[in-house]
PyMOL Python script that loads the backbone (N, CA, C, O; Angstrom):
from pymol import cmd

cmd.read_pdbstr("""\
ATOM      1  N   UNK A   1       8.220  16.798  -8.005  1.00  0.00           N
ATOM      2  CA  UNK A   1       8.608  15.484  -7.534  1.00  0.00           C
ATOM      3  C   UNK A   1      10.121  15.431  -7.362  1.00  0.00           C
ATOM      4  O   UNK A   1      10.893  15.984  -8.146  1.00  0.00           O
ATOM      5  N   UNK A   2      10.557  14.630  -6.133  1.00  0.00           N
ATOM      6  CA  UNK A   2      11.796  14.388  -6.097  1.00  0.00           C
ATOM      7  C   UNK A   2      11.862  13.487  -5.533  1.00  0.00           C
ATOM      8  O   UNK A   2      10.881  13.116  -4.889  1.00  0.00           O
ATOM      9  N   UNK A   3      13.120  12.709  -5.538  1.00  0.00           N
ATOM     10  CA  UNK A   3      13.864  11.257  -5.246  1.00  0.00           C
ATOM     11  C   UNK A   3      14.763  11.869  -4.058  1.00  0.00           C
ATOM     12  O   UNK A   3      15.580  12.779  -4.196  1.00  0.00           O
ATOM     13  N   UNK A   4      14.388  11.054  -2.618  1.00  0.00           N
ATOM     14  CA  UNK A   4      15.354  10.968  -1.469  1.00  0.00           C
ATOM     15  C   UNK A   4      16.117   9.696  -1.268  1.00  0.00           C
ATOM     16  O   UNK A   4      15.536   8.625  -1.097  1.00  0.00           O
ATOM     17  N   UNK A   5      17.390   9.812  -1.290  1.00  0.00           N
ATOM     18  CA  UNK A   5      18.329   8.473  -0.993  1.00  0.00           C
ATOM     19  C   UNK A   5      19.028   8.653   0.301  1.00  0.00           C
ATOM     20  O   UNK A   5      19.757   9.626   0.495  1.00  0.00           O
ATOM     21  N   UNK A   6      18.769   7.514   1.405  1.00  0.00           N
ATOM     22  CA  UNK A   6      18.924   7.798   2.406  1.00  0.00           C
ATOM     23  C   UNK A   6      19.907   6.147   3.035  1.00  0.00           C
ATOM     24  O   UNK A   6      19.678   4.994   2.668  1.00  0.00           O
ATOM     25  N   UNK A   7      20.777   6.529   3.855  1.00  0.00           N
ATOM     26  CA  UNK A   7      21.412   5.181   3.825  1.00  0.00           C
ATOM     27  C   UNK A   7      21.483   5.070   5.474  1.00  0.00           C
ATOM     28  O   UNK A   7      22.331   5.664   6.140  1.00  0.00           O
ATOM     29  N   UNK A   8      20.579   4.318   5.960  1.00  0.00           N
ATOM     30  CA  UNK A   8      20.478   4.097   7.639  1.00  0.00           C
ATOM     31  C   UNK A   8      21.643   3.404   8.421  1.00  0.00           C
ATOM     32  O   UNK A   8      21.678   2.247   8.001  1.00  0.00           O
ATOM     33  N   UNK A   9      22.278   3.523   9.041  1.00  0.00           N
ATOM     34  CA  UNK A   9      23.643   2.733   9.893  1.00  0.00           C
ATOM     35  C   UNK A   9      23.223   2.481  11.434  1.00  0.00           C
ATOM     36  O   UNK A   9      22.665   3.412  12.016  1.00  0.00           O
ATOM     37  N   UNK A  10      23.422   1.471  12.009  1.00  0.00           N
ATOM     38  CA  UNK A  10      23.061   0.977  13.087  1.00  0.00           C
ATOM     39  C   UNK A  10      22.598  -0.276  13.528  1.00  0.00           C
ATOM     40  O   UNK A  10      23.167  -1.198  12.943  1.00  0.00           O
ATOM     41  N   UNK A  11      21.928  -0.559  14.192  1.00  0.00           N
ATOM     42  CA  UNK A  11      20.867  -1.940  14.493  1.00  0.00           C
ATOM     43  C   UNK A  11      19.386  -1.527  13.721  1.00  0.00           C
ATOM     44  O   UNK A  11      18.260  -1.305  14.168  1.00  0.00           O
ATOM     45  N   UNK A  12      19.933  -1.535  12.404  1.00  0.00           N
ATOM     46  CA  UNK A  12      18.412  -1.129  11.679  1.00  0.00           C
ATOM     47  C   UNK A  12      18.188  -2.266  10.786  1.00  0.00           C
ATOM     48  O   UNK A  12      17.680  -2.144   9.672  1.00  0.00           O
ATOM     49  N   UNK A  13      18.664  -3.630  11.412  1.00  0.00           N
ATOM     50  CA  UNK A  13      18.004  -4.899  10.815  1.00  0.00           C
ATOM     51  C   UNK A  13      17.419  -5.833  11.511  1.00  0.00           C
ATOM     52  O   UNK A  13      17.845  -5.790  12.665  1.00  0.00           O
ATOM     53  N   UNK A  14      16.629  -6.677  11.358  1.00  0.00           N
ATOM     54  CA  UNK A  14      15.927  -7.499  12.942  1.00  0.00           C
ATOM     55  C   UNK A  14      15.004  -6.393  13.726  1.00  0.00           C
ATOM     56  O   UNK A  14      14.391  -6.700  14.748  1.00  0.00           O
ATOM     57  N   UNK A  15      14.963  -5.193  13.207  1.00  0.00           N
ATOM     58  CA  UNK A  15      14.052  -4.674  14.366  1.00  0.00           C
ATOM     59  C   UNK A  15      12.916  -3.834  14.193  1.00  0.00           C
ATOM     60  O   UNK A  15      12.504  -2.823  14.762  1.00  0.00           O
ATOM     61  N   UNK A  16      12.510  -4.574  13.199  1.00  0.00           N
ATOM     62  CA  UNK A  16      11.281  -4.366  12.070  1.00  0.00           C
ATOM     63  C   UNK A  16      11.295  -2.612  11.107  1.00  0.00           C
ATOM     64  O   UNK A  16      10.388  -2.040  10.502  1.00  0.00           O
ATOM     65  N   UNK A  17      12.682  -2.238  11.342  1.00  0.00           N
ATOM     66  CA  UNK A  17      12.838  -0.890  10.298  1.00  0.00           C
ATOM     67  C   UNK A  17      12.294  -1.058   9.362  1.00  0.00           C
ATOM     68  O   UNK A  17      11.305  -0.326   9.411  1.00  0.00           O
ATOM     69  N   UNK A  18      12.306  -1.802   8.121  1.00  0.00           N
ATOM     70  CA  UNK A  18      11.764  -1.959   6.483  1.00  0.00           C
ATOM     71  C   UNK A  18      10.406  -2.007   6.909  1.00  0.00           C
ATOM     72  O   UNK A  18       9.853  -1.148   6.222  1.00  0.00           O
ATOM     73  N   UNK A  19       9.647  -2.474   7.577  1.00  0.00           N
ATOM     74  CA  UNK A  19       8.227  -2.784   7.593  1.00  0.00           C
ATOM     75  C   UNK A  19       7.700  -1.420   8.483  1.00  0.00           C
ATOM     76  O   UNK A  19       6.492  -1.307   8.691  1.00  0.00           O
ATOM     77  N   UNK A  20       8.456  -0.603   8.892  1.00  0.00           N
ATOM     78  CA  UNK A  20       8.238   0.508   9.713  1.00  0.00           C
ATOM     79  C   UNK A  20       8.342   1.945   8.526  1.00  0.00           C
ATOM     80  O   UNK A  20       7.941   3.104   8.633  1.00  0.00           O
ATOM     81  N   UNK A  21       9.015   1.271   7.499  1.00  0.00           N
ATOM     82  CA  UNK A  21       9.699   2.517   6.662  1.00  0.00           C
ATOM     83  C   UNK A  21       8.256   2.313   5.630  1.00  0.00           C
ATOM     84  O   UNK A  21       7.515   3.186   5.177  1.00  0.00           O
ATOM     85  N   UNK A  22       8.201   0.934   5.485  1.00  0.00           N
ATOM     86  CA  UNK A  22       6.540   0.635   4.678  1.00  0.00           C
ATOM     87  C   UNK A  22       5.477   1.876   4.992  1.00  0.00           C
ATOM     88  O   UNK A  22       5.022   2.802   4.321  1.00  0.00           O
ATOM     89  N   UNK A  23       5.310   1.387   6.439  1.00  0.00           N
ATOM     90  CA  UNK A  23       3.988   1.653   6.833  1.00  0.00           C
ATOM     91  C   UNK A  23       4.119   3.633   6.656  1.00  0.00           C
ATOM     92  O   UNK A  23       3.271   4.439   6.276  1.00  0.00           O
ATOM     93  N   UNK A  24       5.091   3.772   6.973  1.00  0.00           N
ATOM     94  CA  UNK A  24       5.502   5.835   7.180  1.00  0.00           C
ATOM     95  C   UNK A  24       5.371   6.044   5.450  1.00  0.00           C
ATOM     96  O   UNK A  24       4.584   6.811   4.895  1.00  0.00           O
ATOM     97  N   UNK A  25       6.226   5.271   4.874  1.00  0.00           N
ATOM     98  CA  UNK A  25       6.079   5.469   2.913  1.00  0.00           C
ATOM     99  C   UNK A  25       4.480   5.903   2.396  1.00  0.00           C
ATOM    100  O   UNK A  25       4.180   6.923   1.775  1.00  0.00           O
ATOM    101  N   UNK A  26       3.499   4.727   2.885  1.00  0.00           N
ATOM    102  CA  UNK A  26       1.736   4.735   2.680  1.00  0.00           C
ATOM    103  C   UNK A  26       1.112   6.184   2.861  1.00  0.00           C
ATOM    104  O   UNK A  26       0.451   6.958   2.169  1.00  0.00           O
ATOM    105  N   UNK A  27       1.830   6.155   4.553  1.00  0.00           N
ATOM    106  CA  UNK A  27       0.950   7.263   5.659  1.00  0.00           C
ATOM    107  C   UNK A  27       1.439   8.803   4.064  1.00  0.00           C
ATOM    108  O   UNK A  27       0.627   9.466   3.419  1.00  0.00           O
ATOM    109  N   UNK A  28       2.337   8.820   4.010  1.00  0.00           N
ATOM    110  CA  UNK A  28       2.470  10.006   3.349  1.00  0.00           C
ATOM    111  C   UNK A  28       2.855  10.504   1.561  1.00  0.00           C
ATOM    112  O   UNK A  28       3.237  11.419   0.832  1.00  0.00           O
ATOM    113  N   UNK A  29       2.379   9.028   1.628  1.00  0.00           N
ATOM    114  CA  UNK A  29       2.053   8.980  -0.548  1.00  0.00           C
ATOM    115  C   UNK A  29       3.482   8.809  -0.982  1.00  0.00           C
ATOM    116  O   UNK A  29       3.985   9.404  -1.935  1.00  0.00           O
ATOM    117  N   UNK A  30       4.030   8.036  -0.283  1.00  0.00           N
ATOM    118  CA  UNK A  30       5.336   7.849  -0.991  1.00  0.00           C
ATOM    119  C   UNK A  30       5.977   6.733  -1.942  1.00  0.00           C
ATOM    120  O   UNK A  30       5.308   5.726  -1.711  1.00  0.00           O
ATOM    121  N   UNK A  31       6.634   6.522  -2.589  1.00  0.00           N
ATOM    122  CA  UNK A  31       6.576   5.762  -3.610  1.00  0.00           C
ATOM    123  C   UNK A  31       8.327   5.202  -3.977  1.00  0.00           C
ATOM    124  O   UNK A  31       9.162   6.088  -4.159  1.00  0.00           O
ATOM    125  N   UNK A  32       8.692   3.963  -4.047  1.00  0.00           N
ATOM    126  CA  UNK A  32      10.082   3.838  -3.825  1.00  0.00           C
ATOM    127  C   UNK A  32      10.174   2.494  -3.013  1.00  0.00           C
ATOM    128  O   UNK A  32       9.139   1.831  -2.935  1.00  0.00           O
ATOM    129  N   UNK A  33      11.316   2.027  -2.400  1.00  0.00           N
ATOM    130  CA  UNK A  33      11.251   0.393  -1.823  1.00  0.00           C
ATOM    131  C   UNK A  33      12.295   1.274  -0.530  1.00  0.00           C
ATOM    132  O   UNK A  33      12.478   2.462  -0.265  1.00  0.00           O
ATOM    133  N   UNK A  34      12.836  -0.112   0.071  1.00  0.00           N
ATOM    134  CA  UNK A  34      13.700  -0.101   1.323  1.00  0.00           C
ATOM    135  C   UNK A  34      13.874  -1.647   1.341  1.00  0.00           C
ATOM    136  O   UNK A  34      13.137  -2.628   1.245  1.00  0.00           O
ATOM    137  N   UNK A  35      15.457  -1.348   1.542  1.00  0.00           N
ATOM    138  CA  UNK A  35      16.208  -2.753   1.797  1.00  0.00           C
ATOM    139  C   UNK A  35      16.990  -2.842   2.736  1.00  0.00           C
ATOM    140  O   UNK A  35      17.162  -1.829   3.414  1.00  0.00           O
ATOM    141  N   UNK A  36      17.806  -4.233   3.124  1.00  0.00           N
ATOM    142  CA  UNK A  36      18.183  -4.275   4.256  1.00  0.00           C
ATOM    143  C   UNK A  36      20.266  -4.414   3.224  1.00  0.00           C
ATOM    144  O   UNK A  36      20.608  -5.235   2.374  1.00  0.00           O
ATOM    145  N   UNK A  37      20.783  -3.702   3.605  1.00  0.00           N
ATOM    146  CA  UNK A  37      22.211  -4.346   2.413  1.00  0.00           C
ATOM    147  C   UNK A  37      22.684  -5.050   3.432  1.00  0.00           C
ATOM    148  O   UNK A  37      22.491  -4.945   4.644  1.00  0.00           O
ATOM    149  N   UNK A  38      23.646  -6.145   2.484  1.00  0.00           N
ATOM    150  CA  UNK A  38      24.246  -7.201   2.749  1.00  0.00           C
ATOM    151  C   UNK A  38      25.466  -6.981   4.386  1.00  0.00           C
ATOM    152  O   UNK A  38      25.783  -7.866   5.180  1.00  0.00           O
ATOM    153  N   UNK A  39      25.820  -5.729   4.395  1.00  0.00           N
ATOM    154  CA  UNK A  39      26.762  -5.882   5.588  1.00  0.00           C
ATOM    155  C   UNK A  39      26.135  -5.922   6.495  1.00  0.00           C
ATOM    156  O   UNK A  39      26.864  -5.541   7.410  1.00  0.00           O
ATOM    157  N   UNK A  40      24.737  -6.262   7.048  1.00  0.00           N
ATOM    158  CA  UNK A  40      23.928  -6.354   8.072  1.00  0.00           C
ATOM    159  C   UNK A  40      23.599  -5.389   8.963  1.00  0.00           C
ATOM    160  O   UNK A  40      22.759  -5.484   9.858  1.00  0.00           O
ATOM    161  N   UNK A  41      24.477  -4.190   8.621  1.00  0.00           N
ATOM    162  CA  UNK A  41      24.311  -2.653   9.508  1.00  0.00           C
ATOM    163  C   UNK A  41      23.839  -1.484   9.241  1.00  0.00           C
ATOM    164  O   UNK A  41      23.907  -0.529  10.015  1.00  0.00           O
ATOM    165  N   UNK A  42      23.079  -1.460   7.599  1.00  0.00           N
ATOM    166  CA  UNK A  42      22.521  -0.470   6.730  1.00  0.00           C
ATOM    167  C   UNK A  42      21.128  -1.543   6.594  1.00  0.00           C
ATOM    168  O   UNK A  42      20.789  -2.703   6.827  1.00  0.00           O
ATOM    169  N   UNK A  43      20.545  -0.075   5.968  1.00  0.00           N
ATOM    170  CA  UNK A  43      19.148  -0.010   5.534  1.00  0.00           C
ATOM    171  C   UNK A  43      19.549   1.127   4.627  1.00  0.00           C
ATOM    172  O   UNK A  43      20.272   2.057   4.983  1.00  0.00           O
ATOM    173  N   UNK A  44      18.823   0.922   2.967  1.00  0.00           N
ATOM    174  CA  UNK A  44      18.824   1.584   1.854  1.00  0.00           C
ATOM    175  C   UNK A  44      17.485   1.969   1.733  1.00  0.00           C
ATOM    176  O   UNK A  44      16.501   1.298   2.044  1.00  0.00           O
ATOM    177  N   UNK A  45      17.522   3.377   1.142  1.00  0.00           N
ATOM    178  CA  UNK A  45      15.499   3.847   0.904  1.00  0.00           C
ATOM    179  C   UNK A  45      15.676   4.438  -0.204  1.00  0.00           C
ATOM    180  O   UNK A  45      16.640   5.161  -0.454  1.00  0.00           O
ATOM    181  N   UNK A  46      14.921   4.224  -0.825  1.00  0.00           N
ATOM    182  CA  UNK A  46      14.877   5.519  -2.745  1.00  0.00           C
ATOM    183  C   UNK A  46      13.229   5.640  -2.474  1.00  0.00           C
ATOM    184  O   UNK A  46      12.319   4.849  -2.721  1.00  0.00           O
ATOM    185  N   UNK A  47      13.235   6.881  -1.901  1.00  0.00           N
ATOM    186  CA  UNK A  47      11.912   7.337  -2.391  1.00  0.00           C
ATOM    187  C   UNK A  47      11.678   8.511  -2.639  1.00  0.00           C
ATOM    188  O   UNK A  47      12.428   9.464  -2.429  1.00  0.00           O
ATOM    189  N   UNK A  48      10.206   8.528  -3.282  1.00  0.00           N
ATOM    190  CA  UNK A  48      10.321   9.393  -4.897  1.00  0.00           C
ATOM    191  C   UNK A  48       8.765  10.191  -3.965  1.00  0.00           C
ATOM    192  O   UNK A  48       8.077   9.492  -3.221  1.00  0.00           O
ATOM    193  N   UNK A  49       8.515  11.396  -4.157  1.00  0.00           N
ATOM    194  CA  UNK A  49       7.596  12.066  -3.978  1.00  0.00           C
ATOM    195  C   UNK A  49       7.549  13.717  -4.123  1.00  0.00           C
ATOM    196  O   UNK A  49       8.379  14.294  -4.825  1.00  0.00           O
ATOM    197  N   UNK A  50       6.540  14.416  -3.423  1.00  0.00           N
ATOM    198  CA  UNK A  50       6.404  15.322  -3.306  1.00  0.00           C
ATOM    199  C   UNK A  50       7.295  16.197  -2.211  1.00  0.00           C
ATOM    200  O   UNK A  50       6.505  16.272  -1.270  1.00  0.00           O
ATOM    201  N   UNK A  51       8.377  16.829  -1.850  1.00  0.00           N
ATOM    202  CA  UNK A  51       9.659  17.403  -1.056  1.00  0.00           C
ATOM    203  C   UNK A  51       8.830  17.376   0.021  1.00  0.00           C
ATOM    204  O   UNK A  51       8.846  16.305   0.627  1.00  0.00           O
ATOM    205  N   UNK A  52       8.126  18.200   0.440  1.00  0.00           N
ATOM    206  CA  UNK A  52       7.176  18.278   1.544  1.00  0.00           C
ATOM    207  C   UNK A  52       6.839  17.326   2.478  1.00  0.00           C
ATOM    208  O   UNK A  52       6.908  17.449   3.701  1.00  0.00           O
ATOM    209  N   UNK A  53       6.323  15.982   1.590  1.00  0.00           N
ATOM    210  CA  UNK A  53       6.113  14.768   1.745  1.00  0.00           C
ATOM    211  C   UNK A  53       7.585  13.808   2.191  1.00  0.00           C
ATOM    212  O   UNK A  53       7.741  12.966   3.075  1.00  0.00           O
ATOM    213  N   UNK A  54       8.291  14.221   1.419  1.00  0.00           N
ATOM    214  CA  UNK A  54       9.539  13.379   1.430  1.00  0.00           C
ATOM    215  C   UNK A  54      10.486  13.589   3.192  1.00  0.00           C
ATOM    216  O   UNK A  54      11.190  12.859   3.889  1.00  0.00           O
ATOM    217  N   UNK A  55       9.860  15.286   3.296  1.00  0.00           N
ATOM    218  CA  UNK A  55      10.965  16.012   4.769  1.00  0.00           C
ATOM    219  C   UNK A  55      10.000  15.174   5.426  1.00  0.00           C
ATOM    220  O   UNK A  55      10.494  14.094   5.750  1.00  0.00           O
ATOM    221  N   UNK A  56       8.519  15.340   5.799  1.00  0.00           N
ATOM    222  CA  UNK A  56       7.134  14.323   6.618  1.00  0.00           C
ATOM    223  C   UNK A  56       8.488  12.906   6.807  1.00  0.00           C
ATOM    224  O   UNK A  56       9.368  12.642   7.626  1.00  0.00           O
ATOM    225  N   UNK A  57       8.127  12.488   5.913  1.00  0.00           N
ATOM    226  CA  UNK A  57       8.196  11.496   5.772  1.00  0.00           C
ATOM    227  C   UNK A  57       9.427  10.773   6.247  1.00  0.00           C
ATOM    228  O   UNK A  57       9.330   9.575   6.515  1.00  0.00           O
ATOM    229  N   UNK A  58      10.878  11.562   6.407  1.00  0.00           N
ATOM    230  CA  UNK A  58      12.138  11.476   6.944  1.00  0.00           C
ATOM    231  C   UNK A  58      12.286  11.719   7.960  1.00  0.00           C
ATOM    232  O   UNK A  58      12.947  10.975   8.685  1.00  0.00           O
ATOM    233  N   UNK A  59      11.613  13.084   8.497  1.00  0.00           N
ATOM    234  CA  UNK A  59      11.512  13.059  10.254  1.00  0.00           C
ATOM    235  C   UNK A  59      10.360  12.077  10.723  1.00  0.00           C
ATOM    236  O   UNK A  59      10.157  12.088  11.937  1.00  0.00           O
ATOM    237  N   UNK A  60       9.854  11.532  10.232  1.00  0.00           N
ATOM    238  CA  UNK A  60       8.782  10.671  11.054  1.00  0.00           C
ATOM    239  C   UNK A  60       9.254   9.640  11.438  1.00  0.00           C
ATOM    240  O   UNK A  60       9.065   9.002  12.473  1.00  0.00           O
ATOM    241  N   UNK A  61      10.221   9.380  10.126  1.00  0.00           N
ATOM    242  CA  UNK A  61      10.847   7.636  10.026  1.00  0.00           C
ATOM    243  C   UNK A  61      12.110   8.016  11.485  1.00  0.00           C
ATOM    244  O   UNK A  61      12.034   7.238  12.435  1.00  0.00           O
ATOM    245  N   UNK A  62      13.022   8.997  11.565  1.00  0.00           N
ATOM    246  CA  UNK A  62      13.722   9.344  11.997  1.00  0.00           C
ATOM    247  C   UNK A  62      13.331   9.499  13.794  1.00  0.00           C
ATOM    248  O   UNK A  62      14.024   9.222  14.774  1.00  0.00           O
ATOM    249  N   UNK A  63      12.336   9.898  13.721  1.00  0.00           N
ATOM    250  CA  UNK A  63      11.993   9.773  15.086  1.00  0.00           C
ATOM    251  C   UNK A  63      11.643   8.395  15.494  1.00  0.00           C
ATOM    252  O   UNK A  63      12.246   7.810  16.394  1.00  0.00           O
ATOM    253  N   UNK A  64      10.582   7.841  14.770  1.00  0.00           N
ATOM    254  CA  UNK A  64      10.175   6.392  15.327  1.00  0.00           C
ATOM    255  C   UNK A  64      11.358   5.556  15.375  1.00  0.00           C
ATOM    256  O   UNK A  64      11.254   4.689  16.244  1.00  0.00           O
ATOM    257  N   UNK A  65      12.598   5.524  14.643  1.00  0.00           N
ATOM    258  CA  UNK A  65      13.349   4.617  14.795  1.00  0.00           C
ATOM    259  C   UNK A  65      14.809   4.962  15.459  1.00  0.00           C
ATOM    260  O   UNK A  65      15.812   4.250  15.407  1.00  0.00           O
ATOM    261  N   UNK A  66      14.679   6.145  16.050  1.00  0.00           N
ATOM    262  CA  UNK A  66      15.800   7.093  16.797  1.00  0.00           C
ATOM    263  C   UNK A  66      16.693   6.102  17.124  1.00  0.00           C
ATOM    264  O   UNK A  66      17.716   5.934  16.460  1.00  0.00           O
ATOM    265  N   UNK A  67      16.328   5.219  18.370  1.00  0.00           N
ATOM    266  CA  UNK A  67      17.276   4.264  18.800  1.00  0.00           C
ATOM    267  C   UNK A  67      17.686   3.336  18.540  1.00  0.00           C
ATOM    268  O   UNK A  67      18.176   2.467  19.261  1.00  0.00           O
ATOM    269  N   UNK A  68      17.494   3.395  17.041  1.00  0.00           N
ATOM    270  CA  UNK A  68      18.270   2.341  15.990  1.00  0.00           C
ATOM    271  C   UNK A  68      18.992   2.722  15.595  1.00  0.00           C
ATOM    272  O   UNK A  68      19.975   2.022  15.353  1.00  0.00           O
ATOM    273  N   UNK A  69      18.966   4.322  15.217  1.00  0.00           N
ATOM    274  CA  UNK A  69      19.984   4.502  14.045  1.00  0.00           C
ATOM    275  C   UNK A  69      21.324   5.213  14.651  1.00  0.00           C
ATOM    276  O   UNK A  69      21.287   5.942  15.642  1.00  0.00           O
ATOM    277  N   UNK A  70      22.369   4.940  14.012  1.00  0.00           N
ATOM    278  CA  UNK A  70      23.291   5.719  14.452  1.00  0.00           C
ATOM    279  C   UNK A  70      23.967   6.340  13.923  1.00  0.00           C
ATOM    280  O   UNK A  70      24.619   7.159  14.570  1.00  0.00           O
ATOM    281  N   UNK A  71      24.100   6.260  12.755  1.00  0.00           N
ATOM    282  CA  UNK A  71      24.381   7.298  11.382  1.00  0.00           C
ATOM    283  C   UNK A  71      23.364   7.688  10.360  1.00  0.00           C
ATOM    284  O   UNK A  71      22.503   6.824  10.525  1.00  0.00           O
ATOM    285  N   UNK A  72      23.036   8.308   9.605  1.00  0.00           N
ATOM    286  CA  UNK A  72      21.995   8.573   8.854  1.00  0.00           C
ATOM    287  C   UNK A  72      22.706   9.751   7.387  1.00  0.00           C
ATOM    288  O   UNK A  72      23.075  10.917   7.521  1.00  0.00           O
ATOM    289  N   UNK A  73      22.697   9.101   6.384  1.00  0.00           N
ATOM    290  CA  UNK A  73      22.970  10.009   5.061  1.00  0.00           C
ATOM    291  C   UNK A  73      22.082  10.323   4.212  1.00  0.00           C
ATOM    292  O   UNK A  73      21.393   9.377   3.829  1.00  0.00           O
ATOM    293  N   UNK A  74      21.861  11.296   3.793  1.00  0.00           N
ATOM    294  CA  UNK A  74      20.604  11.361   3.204  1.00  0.00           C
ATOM    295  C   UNK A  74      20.795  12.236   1.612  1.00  0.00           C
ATOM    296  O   UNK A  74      21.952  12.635   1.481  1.00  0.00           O
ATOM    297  N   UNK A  75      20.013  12.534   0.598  1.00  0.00           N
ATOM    298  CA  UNK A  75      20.392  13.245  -0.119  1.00  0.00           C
ATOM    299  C   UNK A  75      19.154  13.615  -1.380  1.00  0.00           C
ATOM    300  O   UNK A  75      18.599  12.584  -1.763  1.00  0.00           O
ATOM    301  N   UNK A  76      18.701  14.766  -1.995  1.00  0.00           N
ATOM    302  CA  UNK A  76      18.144  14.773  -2.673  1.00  0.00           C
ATOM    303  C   UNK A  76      18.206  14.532  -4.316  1.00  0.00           C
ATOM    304  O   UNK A  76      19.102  15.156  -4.884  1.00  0.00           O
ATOM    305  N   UNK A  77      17.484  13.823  -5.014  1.00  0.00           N
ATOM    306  CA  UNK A  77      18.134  13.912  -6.516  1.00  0.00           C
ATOM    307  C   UNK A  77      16.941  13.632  -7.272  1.00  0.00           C
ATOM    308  O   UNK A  77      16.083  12.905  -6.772  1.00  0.00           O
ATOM    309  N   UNK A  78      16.762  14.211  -8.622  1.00  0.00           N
ATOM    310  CA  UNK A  78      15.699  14.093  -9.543  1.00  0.00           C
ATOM    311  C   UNK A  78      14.900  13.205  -9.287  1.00  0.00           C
ATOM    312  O   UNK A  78      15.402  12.102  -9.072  1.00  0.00           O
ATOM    313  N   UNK A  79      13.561  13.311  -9.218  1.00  0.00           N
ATOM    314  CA  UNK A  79      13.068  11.710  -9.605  1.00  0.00           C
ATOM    315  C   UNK A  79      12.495  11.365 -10.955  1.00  0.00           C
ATOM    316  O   UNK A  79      12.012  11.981 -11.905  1.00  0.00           O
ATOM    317  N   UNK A  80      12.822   9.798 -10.550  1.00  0.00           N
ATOM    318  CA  UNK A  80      12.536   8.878 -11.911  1.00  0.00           C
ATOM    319  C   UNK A  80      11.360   9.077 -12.344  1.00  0.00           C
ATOM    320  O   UNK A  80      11.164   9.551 -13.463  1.00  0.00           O
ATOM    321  N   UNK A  81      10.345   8.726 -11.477  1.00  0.00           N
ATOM    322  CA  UNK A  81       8.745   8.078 -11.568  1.00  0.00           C
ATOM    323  C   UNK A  81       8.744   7.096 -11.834  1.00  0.00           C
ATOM    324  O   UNK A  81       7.722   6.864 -12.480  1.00  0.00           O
ATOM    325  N   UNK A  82       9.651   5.821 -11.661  1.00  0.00           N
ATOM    326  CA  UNK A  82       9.831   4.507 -11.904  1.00  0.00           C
ATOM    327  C   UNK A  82       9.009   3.813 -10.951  1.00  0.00           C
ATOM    328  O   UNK A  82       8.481   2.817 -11.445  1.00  0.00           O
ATOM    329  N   UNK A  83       8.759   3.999  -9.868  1.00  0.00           N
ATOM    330  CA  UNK A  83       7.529   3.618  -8.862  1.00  0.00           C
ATOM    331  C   UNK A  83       6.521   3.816  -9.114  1.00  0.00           C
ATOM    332  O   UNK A  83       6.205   4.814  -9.761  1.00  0.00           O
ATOM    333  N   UNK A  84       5.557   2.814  -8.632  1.00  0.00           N
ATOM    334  CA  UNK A  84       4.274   3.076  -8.832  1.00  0.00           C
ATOM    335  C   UNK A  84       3.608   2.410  -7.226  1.00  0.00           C
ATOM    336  O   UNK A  84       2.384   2.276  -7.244  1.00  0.00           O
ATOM    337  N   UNK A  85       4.373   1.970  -5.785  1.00  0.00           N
ATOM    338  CA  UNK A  85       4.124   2.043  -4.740  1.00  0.00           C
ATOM    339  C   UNK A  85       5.532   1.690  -4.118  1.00  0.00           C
ATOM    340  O   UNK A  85       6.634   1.581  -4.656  1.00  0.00           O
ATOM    341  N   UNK A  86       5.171   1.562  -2.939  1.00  0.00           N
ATOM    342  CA  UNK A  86       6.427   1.249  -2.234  1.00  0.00           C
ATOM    343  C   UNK A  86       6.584  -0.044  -1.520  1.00  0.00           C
ATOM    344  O   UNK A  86       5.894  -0.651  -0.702  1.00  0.00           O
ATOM    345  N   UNK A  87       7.765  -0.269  -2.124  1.00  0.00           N
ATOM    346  CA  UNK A  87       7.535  -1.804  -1.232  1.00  0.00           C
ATOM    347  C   UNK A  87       9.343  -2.285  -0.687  1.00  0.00           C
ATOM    348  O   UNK A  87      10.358  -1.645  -0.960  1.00  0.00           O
ATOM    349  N   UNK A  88       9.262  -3.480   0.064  1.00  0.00           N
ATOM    350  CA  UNK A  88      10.374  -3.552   0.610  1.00  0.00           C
ATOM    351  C   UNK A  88      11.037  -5.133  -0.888  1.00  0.00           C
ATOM    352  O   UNK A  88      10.597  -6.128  -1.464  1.00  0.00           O
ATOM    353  N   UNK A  89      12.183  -4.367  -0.788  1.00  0.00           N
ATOM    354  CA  UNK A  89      13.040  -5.347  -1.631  1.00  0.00           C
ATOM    355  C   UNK A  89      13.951  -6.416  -0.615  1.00  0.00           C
ATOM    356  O   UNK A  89      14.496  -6.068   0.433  1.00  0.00           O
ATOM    357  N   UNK A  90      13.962  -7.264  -0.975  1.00  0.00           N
ATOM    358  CA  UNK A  90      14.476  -8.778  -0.125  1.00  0.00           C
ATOM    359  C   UNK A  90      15.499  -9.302  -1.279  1.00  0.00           C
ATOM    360  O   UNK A  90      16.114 -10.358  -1.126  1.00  0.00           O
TER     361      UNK A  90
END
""", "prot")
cmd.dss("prot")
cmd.show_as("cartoon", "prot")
cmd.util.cbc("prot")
cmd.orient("prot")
């Protein structure tokens, strides 16, 4: 298991990203939230899974939302297991 932290830059608010990052999280057993941060031009993700699952799961999001994003940071680090599904934080 491992924890991906990924920090989205662009028009990745208003254009249903979090509910897009939901539905890709489900499709591939992932576990962790997604938020929108306060400067209105990021999207935050902590999710926790299987590496395999986690790369799935980053190029999928990455493609479906291509022409949103315009920076993208990403990074691997231990995981917690503090999740038990994924959901979007508000």
């Amino acid at each position: 298991m491992k924890r991906l932290h990924i920090i989205y830059t662009g028009r990745v608010q208003g254009v249903g990203f979090r509910y897009t990052t939901l539905d890709v999280a489900n499709k591939h057993n992932i576990k962790g939230w997604v938020k929108n941060l306060p400067d209105g031009e990021r999207v935050e993700v902590a999710a926790e899974g299987e590496e395999a699952a986690l790369e799935k799961f980053s190029q999928e999001l990455n493609s479906t939302m291509s022409t949103y994003i315009r920076e993208k940071s990403e990074y691997f680090e231990p995981a917690t297991g503090e999740y038990s599904s994924f959901r979007i934080v508000y």
